[in-house]
C-alpha positions as CSV (number, residue, x, y, z in Angstrom):
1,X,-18.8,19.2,11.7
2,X,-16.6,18.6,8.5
3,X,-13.6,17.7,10.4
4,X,-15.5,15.4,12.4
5,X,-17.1,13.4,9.8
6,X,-13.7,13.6,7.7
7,X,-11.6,12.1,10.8
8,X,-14.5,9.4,11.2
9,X,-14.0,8.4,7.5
10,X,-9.9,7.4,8.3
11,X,-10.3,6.6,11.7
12,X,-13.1,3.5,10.4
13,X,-10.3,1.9,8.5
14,X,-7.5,2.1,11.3
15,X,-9.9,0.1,13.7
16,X,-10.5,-3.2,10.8
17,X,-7.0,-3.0,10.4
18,X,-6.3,-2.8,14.2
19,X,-8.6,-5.8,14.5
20,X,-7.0,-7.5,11.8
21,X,-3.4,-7.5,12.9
22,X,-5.1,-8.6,16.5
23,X,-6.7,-11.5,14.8
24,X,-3.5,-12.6,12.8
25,X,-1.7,-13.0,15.9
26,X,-4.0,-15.1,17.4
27,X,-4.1,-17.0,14.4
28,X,-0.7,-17.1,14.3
29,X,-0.2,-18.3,17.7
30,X,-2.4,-21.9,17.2
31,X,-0.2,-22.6,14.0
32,X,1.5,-25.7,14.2
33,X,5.1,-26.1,14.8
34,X,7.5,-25.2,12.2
35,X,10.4,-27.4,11.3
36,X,14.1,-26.4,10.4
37,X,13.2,-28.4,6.5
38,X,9.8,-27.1,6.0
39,X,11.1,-23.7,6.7
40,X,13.7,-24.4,3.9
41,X,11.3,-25.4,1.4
42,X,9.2,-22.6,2.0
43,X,12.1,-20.2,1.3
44,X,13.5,-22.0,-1.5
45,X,11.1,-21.1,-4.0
46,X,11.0,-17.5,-3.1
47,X,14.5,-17.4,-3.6
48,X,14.7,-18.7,-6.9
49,X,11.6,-16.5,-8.0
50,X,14.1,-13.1,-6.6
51,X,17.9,-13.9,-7.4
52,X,19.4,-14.4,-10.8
53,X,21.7,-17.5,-9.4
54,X,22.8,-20.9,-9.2
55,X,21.0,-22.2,-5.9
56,X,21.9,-25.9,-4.5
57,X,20.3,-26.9,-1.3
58,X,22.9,-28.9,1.0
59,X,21.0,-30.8,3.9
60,X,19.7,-27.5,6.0
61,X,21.6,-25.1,4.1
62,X,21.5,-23.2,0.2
63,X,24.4,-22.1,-1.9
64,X,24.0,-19.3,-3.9
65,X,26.4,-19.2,-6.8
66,X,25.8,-15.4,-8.4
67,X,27.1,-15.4,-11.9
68,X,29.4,-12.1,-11.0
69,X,31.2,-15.0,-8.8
70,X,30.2,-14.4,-5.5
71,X,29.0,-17.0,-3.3
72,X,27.2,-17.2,-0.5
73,X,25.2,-20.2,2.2
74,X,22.1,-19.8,3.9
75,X,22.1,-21.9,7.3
76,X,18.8,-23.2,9.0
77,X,19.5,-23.7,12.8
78,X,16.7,-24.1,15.0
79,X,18.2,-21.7,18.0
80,X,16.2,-23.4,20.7
């Protein structure tokens, strides 16, 4: 009986989160189109809140400017 109502006590949790991720995806699904710029703008800020560099944004794409000299470009393509 103590292994039952331990089991019950972790199983409880795994069947919200199950039912979470279940009503996230439907969620997810009725979410309106996303654009090639709005997905750019979204990631912009996270970027600058990560990496210690210079970031420019170029029409759909970002240059990172690292001050140990590297550089590199983000490209948004929509791949439709």
């Amino acid at each position: 009986m103590w292994m039952h109502s331990k089991l019950r006590k972790y199983l409880k949790p795994l069947q919200s989160a199950e039912i979470s991720k279940e009503a996230e995806k439907f969620a997810a699904a009725e979410d309106k189109e996303i654009t090639t710029e709005s997905l750019l703008q979204e990631i912009l800020p996270l970027l600058e809140d990560h990496f210690i560099c210079d970031l420019k944004e170029d029409g759909l794409s970002v240059r990172m400017d690292f001050k140990n000299g590297q550089r590199f470009r983000l490209i948004f393509l929509d791949t439709e």
